[in-house]
N, C-alpha and C positions, 0 to 999 in steps of 0.2 A: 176919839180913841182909835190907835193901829193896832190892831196887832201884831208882834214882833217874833219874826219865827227863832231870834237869838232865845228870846224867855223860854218860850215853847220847850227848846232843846236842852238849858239847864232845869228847865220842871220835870222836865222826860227825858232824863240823859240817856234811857236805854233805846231811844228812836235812834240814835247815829251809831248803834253795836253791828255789827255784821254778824254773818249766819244764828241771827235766832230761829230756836223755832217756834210757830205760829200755828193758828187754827183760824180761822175763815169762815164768814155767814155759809149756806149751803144753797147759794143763789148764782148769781150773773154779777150783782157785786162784790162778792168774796173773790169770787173767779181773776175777775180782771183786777184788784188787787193784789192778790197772789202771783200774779205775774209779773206786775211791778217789783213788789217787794222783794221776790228772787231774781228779778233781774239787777236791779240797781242795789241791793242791799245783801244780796246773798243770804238772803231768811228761807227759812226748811219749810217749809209746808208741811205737816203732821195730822192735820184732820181739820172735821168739818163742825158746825155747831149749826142747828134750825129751830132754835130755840124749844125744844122737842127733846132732843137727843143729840147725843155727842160721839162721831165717828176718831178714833185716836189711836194712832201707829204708839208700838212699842218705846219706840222712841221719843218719843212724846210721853207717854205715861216717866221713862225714867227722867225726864227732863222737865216735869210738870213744872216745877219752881222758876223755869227760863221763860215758859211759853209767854207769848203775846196773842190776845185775841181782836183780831180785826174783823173793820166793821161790824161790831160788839159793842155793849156796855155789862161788864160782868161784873158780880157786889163784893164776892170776896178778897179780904184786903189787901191779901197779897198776889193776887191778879192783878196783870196789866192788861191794858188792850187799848184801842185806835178807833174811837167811833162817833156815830154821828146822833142820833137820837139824842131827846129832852131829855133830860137824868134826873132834874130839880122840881121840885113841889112847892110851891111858896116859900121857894128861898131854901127849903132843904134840901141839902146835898148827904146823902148817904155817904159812908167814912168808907166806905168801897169805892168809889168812883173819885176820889183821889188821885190815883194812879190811873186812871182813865182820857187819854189825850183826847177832847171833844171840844169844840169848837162852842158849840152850846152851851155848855158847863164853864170853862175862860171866862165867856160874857155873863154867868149867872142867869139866862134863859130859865124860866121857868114855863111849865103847862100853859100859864096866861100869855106866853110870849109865843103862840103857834104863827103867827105873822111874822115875825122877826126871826124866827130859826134858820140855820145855814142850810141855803135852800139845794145847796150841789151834794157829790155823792163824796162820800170818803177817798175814795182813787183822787176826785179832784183835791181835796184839803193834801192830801201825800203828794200831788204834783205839785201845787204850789208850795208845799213848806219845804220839797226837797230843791224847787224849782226848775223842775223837768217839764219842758215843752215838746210839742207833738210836729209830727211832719205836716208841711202843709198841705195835705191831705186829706178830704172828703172822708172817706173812708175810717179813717185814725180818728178825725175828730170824730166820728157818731161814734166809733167802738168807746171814745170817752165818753158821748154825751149821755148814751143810751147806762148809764151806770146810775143808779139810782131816777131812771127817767130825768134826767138833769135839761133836757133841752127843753123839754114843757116846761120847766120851770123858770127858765130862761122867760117862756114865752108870757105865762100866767102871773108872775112875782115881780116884775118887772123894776118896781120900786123896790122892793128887799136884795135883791139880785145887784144892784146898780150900789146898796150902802153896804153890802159884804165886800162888792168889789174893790171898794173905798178902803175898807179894813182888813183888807188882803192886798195890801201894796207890793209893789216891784214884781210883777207879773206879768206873762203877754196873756192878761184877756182877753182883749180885742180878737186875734187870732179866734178862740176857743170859741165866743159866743157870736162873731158877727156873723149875717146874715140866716140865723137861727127862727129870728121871728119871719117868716118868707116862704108865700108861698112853694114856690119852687124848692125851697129846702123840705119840705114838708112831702111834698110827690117825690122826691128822691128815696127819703124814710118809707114811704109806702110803696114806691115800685120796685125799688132795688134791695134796701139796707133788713127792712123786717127780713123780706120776701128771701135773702140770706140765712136769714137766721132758722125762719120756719124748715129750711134745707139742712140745716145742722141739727135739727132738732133739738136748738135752742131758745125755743119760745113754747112755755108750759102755760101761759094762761096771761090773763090781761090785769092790768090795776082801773082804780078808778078814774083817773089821770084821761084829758082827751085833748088832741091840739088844738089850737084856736082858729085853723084856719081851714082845714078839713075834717076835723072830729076825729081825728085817728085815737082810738086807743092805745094808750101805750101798751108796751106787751113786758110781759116778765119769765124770766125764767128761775125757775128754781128744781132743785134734784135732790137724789136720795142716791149717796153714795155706796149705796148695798147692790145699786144696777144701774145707774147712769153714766157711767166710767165715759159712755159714747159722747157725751154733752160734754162734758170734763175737756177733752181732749180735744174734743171739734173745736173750741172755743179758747184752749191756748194755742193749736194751731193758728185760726186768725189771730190773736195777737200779736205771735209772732210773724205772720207774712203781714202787717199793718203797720203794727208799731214796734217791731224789730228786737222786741222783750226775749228772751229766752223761756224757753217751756221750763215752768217746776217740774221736779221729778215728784209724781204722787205717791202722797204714800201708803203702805201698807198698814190697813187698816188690821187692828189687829182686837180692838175694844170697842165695843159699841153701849153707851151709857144710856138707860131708857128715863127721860125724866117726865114731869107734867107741865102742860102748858094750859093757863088758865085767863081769864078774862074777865074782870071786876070793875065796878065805876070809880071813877078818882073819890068822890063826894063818901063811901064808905072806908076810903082812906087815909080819908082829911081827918076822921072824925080819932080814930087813933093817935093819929100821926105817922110818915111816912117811916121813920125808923124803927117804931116801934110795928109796924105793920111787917116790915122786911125781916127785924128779929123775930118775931112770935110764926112766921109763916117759912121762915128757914130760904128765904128767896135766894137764887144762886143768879139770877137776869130777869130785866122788867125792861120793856120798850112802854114808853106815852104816846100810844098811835094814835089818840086824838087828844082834845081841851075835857074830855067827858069819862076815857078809856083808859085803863091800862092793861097789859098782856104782860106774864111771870111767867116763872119758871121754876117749878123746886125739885131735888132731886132725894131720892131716897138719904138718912142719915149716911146708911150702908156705903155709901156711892163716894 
């Protein structure tokens, strides 16, 4: 099986629109997609989602029916969005996720398939399906790799890694992933590239995730648009002096949506069924963060 990014674009004709506008995880992978997506597509940035809450420009509130939510998976039906997480439960696909361009969901991945899931970050599936390559650049490539920690996974997944590759054809991988597994790549991330970021105060805390060859933990950033405006800006400045994107223009927030985020085992929602669990609990987002777990999200009816 290839996947074909021709299909892709007639299942999701609204991916080739210029200036939509969009909303964004409220992370370090939101971020560097959002500056893709303005740079090469001309999409508007309007707000943030942390599966938590929802920061959104007036603009956005009048333009709800346009937006795209990236690196997301959101359930209502007439939401679109761009994301990477499991969506499927033994084969069920929520009538939300439809409209949801995932890479997972295409191959029908389910919860049982956590070895087989696409192990890169969303920024990477938007470069290859738009087929934007990076400068040869040290630098450029880790501001890619470091996006959903993609280069561990390079290093850890090494078979799953190698049969995405396969099924993401006409692409310069090689470029992207070589010399990844290496030493030497590895003391570059730890003396220079984190050691960067901790300066912009773009590293809010670590994942589980560690390298293969020096144990580094990988780092994460995530913010709260109510005060991190400094993270925001540090971090598309590098993109653009890196990988030469234009800074979005951020926007004014003018709504902020308080919702619940909660944590349940799959096994109590097997036992329902996954649709009937998402109707009766009014779910607006669920990520499958393990084979065992999942994390929702519900918002007031009011909301």
């Amino acid at each position: 099986m290839i996947i074909n990014r021709n299909n892709i674009f007639n299942k999701f004709k609204w991916l080739k629109d210029k200036n939509r506008p969009f909303i964004i995880s409220a992370d370090y992978d939101g971020l560097v997609c959002a500056a893709f997506l303005s740079h090469h597509m001309q999409w508007k940035l309007v707000g943030y989602y942390n599966m938590e809450k929802i920061w959104i420009s007036k603009y956005g509130i009048e333009n709800k029916k346009e937006l795209i939510w990236v690196d997301l998976n959101i359930l209502p039906k007439s939401g679109k969005s761009i994301g990477g997480p499991i969506g499927m439960i033994d084969k069920t696909k929520p009538p939300g996720l439809n409209s949801s361009c995932n890479l997972n969901t295409l191959r029908k991945l389910t919860h049982k398939n956590f070895n087989q899931k696409f192990p890169f970050s969303t920024l990477i599936f938007l470069m290859w399906l738009f087929k934007i390559n990076i400068k040869k650049n040290l630098m450029s490539k880790l501001l890619i790799l470091h996006s959903d920690s993609s280069w561990m996974k390079v290093q850890k997944y090494s078979t799953n890694v190698q049969q995405w590759i396969e099924l993401l054809g006409n692409y310069d991988w090689n470029h992207l992933i070589d010399n990844v597994d290496d030493i030497n790549f590895e003391k570059f991330i730890d003396q220079t590239f984190y050691p960067s970021l901790v300066n912009l105060d773009a590293s809010t805390g670590f994942s589980k995730l560690k390298s293969k060859h020096l144990g580094i933990k990988s780092r994460e950033c995530r913010f709260n648009p109510d005060w991190d405006e400094n993270i925001i800006l540090n971090l598309f400045e590098l993109f653009t002096q890196y990988l030469s994107w234009d800074t979005p223009k951020l926007p004014v927030i003018t709504h902020r949506i308080n919702g619940q985020k909660l944590i349940i085992s799959l096994d109590e929602i097997l036992k329902p069924g996954l649709k009937k669990f998402i109707s009766d609990n009014k779910i607006f987002s669920y990520a499958i963060t393990s084979p065992k777990k999942i994390k929702y999200t519900i918002f007031s009816p009011l909301k």
